[in-house]
Biopython code that builds the backbone (N, CA, C, O; Angstrom):
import numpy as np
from Bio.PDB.StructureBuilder import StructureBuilder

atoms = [
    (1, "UNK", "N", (21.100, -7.417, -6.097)),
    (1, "UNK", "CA", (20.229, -6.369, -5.605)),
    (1, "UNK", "C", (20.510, -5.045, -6.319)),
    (1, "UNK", "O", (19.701, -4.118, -6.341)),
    (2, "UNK", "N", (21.308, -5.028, -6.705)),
    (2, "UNK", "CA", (22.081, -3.435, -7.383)),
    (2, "UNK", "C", (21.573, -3.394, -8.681)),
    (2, "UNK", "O", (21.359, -2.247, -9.071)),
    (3, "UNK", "N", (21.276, -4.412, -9.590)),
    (3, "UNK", "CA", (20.684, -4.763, -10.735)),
    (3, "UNK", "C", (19.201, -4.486, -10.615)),
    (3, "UNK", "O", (18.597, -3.565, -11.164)),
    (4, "UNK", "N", (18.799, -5.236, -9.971)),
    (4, "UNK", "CA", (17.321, -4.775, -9.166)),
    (4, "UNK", "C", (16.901, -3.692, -9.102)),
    (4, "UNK", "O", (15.967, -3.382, -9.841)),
    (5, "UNK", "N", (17.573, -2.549, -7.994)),
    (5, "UNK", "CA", (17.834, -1.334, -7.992)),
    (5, "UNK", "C", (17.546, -0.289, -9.019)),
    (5, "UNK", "O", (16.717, 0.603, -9.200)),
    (6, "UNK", "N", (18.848, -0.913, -9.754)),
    (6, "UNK", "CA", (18.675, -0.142, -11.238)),
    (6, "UNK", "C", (16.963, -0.300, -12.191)),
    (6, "UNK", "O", (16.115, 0.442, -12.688)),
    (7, "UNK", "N", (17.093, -1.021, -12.097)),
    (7, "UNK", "CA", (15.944, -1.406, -13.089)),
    (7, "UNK", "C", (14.462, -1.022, -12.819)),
    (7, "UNK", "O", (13.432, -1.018, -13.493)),
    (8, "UNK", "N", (14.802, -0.698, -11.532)),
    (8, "UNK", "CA", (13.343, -0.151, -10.306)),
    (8, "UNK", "C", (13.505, 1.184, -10.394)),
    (8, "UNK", "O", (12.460, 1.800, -10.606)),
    (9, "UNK", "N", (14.392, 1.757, -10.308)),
    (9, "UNK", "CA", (14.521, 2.924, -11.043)),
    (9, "UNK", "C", (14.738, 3.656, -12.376)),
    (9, "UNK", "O", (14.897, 4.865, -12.544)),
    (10, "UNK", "N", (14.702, 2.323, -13.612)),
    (10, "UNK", "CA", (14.098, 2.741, -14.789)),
    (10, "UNK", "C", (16.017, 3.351, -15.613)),
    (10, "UNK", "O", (16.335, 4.163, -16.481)),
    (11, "UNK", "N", (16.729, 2.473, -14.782)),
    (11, "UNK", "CA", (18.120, 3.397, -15.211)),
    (11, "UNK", "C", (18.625, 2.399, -15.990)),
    (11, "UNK", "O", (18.784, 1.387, -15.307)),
    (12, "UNK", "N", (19.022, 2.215, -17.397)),
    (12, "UNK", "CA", (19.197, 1.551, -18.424)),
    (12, "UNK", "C", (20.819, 1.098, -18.235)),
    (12, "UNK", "O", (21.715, 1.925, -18.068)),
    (13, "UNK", "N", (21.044, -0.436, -18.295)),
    (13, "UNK", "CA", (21.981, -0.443, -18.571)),
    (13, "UNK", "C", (22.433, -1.826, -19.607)),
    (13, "UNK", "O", (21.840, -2.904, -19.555)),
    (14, "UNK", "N", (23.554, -1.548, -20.498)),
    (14, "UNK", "CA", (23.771, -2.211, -21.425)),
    (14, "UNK", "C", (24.397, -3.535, -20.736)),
    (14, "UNK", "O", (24.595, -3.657, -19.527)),
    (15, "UNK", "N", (24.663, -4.477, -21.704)),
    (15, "UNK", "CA", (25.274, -6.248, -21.368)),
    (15, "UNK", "C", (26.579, -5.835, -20.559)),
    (15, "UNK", "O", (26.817, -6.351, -19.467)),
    (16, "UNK", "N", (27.462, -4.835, -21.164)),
    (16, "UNK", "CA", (28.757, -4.313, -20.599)),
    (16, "UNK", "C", (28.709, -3.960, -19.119)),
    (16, "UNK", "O", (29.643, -3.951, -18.317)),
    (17, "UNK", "N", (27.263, -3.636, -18.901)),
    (17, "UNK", "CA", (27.471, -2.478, -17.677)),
    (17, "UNK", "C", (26.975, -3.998, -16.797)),
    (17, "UNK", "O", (27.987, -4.428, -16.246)),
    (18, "UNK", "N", (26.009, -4.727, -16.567)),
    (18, "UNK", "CA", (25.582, -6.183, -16.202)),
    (18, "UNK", "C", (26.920, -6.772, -16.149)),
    (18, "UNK", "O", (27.391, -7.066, -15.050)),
    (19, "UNK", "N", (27.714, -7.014, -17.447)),
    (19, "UNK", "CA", (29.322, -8.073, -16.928)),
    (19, "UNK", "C", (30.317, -7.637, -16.121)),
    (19, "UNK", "O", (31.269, -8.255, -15.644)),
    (20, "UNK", "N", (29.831, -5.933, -15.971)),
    (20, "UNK", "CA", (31.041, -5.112, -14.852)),
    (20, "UNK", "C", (30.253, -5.531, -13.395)),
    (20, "UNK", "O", (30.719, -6.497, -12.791)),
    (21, "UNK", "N", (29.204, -4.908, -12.882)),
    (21, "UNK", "CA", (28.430, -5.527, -11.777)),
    (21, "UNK", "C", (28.403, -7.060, -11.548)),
    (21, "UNK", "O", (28.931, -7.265, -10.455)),
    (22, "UNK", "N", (28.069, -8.045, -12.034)),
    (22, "UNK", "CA", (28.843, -9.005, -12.130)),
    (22, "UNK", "C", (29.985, -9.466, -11.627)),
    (22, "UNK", "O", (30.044, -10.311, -10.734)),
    (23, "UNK", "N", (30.922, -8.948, -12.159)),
    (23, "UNK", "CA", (32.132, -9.793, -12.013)),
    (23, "UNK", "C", (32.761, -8.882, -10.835)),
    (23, "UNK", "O", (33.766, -9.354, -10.302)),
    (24, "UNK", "N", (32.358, -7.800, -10.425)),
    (24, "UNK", "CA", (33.006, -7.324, -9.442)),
    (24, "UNK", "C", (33.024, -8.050, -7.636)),
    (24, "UNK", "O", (31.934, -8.211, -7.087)),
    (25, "UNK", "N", (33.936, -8.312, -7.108)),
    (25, "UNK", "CA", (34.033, -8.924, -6.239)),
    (25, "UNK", "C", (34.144, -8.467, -5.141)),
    (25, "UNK", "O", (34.073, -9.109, -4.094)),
    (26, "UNK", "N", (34.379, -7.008, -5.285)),
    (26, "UNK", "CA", (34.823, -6.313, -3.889)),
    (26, "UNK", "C", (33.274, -5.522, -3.411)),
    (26, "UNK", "O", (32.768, -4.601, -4.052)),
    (27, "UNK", "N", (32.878, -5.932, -2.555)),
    (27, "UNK", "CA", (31.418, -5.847, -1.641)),
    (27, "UNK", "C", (31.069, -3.997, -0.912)),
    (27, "UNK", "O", (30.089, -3.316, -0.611)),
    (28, "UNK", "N", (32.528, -3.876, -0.921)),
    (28, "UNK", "CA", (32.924, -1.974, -0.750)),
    (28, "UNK", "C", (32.586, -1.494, -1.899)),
    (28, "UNK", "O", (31.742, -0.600, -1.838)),
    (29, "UNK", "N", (33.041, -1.847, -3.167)),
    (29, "UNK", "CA", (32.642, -1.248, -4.297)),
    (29, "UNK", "C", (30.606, -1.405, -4.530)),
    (29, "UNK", "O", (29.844, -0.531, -4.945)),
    (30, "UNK", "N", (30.419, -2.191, -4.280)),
    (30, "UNK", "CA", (29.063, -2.428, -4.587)),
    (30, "UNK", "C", (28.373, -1.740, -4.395)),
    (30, "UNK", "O", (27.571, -1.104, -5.078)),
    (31, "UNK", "N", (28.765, -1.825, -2.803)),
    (31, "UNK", "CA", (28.198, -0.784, -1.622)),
    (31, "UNK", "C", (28.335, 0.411, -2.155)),
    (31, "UNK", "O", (27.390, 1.078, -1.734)),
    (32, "UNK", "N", (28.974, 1.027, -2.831)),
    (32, "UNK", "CA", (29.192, 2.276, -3.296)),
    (32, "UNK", "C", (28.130, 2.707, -4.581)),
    (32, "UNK", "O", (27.474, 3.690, -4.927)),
    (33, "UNK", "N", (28.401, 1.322, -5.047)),
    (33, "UNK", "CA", (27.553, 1.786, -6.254)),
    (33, "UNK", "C", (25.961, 1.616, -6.295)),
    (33, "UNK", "O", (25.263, 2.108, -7.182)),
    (34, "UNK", "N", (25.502, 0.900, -5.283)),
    (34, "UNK", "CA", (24.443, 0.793, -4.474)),
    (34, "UNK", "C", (23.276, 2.139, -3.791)),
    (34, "UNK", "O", (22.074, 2.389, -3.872)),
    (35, "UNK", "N", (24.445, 2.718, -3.147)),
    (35, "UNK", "CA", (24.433, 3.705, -2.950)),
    (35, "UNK", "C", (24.068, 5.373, -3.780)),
    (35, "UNK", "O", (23.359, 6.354, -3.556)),
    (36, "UNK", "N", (24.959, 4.956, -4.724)),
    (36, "UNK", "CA", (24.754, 5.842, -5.802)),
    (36, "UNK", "C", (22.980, 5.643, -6.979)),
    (36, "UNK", "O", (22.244, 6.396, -7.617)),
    (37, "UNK", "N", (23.035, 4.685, -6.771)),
    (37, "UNK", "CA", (21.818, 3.523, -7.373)),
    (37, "UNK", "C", (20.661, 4.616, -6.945)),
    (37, "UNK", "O", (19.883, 5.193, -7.705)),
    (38, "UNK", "N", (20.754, 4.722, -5.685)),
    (38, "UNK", "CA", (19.533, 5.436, -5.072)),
    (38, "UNK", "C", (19.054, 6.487, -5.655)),
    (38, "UNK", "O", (17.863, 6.713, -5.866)),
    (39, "UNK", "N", (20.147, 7.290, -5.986)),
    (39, "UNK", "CA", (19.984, 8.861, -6.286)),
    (39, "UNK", "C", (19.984, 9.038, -7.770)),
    (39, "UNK", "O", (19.120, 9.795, -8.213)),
    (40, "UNK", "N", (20.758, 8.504, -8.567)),
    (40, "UNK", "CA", (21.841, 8.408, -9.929)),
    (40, "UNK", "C", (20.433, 8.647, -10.797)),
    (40, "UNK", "O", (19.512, 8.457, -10.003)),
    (41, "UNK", "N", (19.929, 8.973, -12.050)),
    (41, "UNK", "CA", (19.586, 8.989, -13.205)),
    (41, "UNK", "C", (20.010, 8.205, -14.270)),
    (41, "UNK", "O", (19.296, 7.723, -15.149)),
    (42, "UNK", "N", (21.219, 8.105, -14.140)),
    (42, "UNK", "CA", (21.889, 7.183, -15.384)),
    (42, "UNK", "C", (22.781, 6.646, -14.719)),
    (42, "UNK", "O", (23.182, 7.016, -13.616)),
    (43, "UNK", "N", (23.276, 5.426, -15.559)),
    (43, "UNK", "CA", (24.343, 4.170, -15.116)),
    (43, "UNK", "C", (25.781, 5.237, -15.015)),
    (43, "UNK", "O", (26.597, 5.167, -14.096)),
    (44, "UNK", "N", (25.835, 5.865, -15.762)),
    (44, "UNK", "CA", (26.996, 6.870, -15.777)),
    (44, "UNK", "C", (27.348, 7.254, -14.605)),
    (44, "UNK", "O", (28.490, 6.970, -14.245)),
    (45, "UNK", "N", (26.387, 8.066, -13.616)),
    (45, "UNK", "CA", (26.345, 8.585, -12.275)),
    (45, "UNK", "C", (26.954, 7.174, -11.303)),
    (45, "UNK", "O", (27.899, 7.090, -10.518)),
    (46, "UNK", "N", (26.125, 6.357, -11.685)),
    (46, "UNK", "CA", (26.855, 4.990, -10.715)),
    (46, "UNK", "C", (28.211, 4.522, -10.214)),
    (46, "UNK", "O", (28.815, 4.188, -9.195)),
    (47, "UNK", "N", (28.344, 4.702, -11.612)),
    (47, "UNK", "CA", (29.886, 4.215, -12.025)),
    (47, "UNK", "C", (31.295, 5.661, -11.829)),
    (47, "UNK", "O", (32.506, 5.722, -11.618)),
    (48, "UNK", "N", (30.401, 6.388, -12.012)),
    (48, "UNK", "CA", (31.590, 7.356, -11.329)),
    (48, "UNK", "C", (31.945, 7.367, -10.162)),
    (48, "UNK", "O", (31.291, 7.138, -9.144)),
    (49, "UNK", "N", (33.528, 7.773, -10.364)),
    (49, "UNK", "CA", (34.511, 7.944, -9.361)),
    (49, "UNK", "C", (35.036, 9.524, -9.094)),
    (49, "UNK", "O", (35.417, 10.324, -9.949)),
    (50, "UNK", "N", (34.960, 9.672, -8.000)),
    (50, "UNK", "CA", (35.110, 11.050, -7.268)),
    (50, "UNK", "C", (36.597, 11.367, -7.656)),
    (50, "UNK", "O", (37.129, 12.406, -7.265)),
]
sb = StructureBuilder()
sb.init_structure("model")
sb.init_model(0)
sb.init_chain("A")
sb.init_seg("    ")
for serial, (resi, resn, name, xyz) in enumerate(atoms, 1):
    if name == "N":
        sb.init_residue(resn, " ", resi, " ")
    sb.init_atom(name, np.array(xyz, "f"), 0.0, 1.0, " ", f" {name:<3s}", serial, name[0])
structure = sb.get_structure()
């Protein structure tokens, strides 16, 4: 769904950024980045950490 997300919002992301979402297992993190998904402009914004 976070892939989805992204892509519905037109926010580009490379094979790297797909094998990190992917392979991540922890459902808190997702949620986070999910979250960020909503608002973010770029994959960059996603993936940051406070």
């Amino acid at each position: 769904m976070l892939l989805l997300a992204l892509r519905k919002r037109s926010i580009v992301t490379t094979p790297a950024d797909d094998a990190r979402i992917a392979a991540c297992t922890d459902p808190a993190q997702i949620e986070r980045w999910f979250d960020r998904a909503l608002t973010a402009t770029r994959i960059d914004e996603v993936f940051a950490e406070p």
